[in-house]
C-alpha positions as CSV (number, residue, x, y, z in Angstrom):
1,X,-53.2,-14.6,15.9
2,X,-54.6,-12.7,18.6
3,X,-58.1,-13.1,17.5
4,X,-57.7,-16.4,17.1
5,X,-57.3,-16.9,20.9
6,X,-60.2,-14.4,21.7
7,X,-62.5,-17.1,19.6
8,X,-60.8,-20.5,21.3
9,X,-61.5,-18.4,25.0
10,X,-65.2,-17.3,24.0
11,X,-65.9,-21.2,22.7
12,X,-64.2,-22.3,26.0
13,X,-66.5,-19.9,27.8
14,X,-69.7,-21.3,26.4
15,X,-68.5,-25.0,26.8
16,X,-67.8,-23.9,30.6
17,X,-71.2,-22.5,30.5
18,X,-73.1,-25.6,28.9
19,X,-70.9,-27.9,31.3
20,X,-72.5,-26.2,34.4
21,X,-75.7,-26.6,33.0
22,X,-75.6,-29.9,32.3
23,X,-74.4,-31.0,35.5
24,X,-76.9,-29.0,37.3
25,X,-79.4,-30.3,35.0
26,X,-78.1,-33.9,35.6
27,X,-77.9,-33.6,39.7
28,X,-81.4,-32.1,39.7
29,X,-82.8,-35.6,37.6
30,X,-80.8,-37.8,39.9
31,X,-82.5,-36.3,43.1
32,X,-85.6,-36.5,41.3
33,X,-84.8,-40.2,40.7
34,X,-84.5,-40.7,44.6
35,X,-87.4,-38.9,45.6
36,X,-90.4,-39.6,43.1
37,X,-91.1,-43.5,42.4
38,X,-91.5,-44.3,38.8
39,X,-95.4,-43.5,38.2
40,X,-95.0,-40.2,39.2
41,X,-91.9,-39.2,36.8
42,X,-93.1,-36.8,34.2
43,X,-93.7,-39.2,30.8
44,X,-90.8,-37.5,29.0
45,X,-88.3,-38.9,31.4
46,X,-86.3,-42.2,31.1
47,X,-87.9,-44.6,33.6
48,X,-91.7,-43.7,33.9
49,X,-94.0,-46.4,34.3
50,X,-97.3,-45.5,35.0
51,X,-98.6,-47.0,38.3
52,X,-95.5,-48.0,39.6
53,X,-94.3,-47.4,43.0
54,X,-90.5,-48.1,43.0
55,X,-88.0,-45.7,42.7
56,X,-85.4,-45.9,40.1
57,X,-82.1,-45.7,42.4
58,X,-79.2,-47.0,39.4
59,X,-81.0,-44.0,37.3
60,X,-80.3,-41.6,40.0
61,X,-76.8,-43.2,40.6
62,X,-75.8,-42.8,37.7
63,X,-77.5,-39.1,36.9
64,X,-76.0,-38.1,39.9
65,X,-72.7,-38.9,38.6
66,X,-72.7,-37.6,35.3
67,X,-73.5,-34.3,36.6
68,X,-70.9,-34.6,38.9
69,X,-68.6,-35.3,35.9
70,X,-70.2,-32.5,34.0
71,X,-69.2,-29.9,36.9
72,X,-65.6,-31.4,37.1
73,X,-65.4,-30.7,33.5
74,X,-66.5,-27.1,33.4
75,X,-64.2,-26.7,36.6
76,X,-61.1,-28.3,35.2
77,X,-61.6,-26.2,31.5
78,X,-62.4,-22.7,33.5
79,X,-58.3,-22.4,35.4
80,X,-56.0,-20.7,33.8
81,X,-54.8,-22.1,30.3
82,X,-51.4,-23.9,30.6
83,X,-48.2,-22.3,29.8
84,X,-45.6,-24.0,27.8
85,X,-43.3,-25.2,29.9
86,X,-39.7,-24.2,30.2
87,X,-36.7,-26.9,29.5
88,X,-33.3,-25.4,31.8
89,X,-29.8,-26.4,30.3
């Protein structure tokens, strides 16, 4: 039993870990969205069209808040685990 809750709190550690990622990875694409116009996004991104001068500011929007989400996840999963709660008579 106990090492069943060392392997549930080493999984939650790497979800916490791919959660940060993500939303870092997700806030740093939504900035990008804001700042380069569409002809100058790298190919392999959503959005690129070559010549093009208008910024894609939904893509960022929405980028912007998924990372936000991501880091609320990874927050919200890394606090202490929930105890069981009590009933008084």
């Amino acid at each position: 039993m106990i090492e069943s809750r060392l392997v549930s709190a080493s999984q939650r550690r790497l979800l916490v870990i791919a959660a940060l990622v993500l939303g870092i990875l997700f806030i740093a694409l939504g900035i990008l969205y804001w700042a380069e116009p569409a002809g100058s996004l790298p190919s392999f991104i959503p959005g690129h069209e070559a010549g093009s001068g208008h910024h894609h500011v939904k893509h960022g929007i929405a980028s912007f808040l998924v990372g936000l989400a991501c880091l609320a996840f990874a927050w919200f999963q890394s606090g202490p685990k929930a105890r069981g709660t009590r009933v008084v008579p």
